[in-house]
N, C-alpha and C positions, 0 to 999 in steps of 0.2 A: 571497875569491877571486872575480875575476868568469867568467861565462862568457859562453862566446858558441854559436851554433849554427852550424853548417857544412849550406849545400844544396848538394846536390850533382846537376846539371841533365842531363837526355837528350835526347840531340834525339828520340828517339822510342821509341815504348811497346815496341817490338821490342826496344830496346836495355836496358829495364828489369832485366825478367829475368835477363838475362846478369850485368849488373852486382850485382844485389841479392846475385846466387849468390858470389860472388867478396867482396863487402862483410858481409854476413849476418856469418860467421864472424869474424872480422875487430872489429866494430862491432855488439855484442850489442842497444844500443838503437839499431840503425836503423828511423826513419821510413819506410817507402812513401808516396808520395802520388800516385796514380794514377787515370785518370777509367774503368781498366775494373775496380776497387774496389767490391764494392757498395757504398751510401750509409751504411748503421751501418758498416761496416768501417772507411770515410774516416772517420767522425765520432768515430772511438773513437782512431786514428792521427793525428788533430785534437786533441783531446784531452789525446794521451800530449806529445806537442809541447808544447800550452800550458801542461802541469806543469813542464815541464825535465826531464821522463823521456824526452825522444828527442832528444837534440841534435845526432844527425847526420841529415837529411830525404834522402831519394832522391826525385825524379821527373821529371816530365815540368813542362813552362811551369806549368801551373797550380799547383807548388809553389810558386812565388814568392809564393803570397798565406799561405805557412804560417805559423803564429803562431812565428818563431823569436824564442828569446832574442839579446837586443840586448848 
């Protein structure tokens, strides 16, 4: 079975929130990637990505560098 990852982009951190709340339940391994994260919080949500434990990412532009499954 192959998979793939799904990002899913905000134009802005206001709108994070909202969405995560609505997604969360939903999408039990949702990724955050956000830059008001502290720094071990991203690197552990980094992390959960590059195992294929999060293969749905929420955030803002700078998720696009997330390690997703291809």
């Amino acid at each position: 079975m192959h998979k793939n990852g799904v990002l899913i982009l905000v134009p802005r951190q206001s709108d994070l929130l909202g969405i995560e709340a609505v997604l969360r339940p939903r999408v039990p391994n949702l990724a955050v990637i956000s830059s008001a994260l502290r720094p071990s919080a991203m690197w552990e949500e980094w992390k959960r990505i590059r195992r294929g434990e999060a293969p749905v990412v929420l955030g803002t532009r700078g998720a696009v560098f997330a390690p997703l499954q291809e």
